[in-house]
Phi, psi and omega in degrees: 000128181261167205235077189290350186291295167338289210277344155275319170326296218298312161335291209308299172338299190287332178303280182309336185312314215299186173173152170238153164215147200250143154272124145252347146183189180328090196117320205235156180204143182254127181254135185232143168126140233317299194280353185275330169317306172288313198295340196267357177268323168281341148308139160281079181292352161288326202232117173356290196262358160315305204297266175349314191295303184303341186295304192302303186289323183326309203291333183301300187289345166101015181293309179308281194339294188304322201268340167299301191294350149294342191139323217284151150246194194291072231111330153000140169250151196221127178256136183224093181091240177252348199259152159227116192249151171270088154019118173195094197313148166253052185242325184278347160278330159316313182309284185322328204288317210265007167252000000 
């Protein structure tokens, strides 16, 4: 017996995961999609370790990546909604560990 309830949560789910990310011009980039939408609606944009936190799930979703392979660098503006965050590769910290 399948559990059709499940197996549409589950669609749904992988269905919000999704997200695009777009440039729009020298610098800006724009991010669309559900669940990075909701996480950025739900943030405490006052408060410090909110931010780190979002951050922290962006990277879980694979965000830093996508927006380094569009292009973006480090001061880059990156749009979510109404929010604007400023690009900030973890690649280059790691990088420093290793010389």
């Amino acid at each position: 017996e399948v559990q059709y309830d499940q197996v549409w949560q589950h669609k749904r789910e992988q269905r919000d995961r999704k997200y695009t990310v777009r440039k729009l011009s020298d610098g800006i980039f724009r991010v669309e999609g559900v669940q990075i939408e909701r996480m950025v609606v739900q943030t405490d944009w006052e408060n410090d370790e909110a931010l780190s936190f979002l951050q922290h799930r962006f990277n879980r979703l694979g965000l830093e990546k996508e927006l380094l392979k569009a292009g973006a660098v480090n001061g880059d503006e990156i749009r979510i909604l109404g929010r604007a965050l400023e690009f900030e590769s973890t690649e280059d910290i790691f990088a420093e560990l290793d010389d």
